[in-house]
N, C-alpha and C positions, 0 to 999 in steps of 0.2 A: 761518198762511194766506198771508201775505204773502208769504212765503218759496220757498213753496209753489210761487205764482204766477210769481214772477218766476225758478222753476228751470226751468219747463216754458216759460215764452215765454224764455227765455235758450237751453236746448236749442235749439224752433225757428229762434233768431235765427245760431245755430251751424251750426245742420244747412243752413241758408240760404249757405251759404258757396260757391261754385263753385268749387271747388279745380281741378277741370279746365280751366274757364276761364283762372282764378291762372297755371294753371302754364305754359299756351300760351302766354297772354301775354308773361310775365315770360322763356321762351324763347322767344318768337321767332316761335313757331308761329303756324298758321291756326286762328279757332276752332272748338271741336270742334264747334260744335250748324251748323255750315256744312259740313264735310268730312267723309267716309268714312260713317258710320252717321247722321251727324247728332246724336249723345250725347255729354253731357257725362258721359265716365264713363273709368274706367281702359282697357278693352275698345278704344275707338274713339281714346283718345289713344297709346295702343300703336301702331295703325296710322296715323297721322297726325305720328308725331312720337319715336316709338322705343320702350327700355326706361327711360332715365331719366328722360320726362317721365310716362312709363303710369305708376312705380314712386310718382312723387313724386304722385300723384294719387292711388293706391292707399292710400298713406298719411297723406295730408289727409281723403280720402272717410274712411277709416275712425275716423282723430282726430276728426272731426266727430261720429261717434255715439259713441267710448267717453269721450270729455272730460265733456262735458253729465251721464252716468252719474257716471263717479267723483267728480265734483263736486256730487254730489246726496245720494252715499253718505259724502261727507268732511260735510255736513251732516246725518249724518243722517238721511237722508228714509225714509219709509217704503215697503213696497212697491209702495204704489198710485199714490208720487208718483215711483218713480224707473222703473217702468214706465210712467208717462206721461211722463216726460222723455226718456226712449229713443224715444217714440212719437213725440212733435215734434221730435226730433234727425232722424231718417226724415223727415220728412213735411218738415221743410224741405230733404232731399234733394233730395227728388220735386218738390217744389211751392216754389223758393225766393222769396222776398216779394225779395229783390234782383237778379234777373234773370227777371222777371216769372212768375215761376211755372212756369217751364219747366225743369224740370231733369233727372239724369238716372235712371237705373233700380233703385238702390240697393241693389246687393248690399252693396259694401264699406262702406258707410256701416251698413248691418243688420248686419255682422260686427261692425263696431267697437263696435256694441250690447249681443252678444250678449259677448264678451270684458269687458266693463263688467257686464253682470246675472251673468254665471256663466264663469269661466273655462274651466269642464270643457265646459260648452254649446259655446264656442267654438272649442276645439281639437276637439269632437267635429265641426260643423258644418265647420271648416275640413276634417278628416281627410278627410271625407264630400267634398267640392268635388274634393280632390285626385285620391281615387281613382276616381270620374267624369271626371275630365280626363283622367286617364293611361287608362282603358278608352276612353273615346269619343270625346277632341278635340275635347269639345262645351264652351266655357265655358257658354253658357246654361241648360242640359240639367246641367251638375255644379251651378250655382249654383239653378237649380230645384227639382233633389234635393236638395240639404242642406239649402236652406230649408225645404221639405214635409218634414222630420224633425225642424226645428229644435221645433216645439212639443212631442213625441214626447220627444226626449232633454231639455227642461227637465222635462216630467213624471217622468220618470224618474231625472236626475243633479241634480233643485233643484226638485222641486214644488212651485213658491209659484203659486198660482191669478193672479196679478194678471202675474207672466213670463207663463207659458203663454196666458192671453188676448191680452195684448199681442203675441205671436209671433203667434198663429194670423192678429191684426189684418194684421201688417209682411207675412205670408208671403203673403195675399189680394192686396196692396198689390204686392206685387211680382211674381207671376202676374199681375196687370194689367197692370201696367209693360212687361210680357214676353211681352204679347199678338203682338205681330207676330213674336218669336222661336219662339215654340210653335208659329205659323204653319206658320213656314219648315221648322223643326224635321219637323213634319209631311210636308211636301209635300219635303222632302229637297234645303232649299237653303238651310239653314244655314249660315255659314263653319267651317270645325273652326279650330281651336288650334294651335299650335305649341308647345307648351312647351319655354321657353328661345331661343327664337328669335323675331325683332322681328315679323314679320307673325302675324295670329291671324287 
């Protein structure tokens, strides 16, 4: 039980991490939750600061969810505690207890999740991201759609009821998060994407 406890408050204490912030700072940059979108997230450090800092954020945001996982499953845990390790890996995305609870929208933190519960979930949910980017230029709108399938393909590629719950939870969480992009989305003043190229 013990064990338990301190995998899911150790998840949150991870997922707490501002890698966005980490990485501005330590190059130089402005921080992100002040410039461009005002998010700490890979998306607005791209445009604030290029491909190697967006990259190196892309890559903390998502260590931050799949670590807290494999280290839940290196003990052991069972499905209901490493589906809520994933779940406070997320939540201290969104919500970090170190930069007051303000964080940012957590795609690549929910990828690094779903790579950690199920690899097949996460090359399917990444596959999904990409070919949404490459039809529409829309990062929001790819990372929307493979979320709203991501509980879909755990049912399907790894049916453990305690994954699929926990997804349906992170996928609400992030259609929240992404309230003002569905917005814009809607009213047709979204930015598009560039793929491969510094500005998004």
């Amino acid at each position: 039980m013990i064990i338990d406890i301190l995998l899911i408050l150790g998840g949150y204490l991870f997922g707490s991490i501002s890698t966005a912030i980490i990485a501005c700072k330590l190059m130089g940059l402005p921080d992100p939750r002040t410039e461009g979108s005002q998010n700490p997230g890979a998306t607005n450090v791209l445009r604030i600061g290029g491909k190697k800092a967006a990259f190196a954020t892309l890559a903390g945001d998502m260590l931050k969810g799949l670590v807290p996982v494999l280290i839940a499953q290196a003990l052991q845990a069972g499905p209901v505690i490493l589906a809520a390790t994933a779940l406070a890996a997320f939540l201290g995305h969104l919500y970090p207890v170190f930069f007051g609870f303000l964080g940012g929208k957590g795609v690549a933190t929910a990828l690094g999740v779903l790579f950690g519960l199920s690899w097949l979930v996460g090359f399917a949910v990444t596959g999904t991201w990409l070919v949404m980017a490459l039809l529409f230029h829309y990062s929001s709108l790819a990372a929307l759609t493979a979320m709203l399938l991501a509980p879909a393909y755990f049912w399907w590629l790894q049916p453990e009821p305690a994954f699929i719950g926990t997804m349906i939870i992170i996928t609400m969480l992030l259609f929240w998060r992404h309230r003002s992009n569905i917005r814009d989305l809607l009213d047709g003043k979204e930015g598009k994407i560039r793929l491969g190229s510094k500005k998004s």
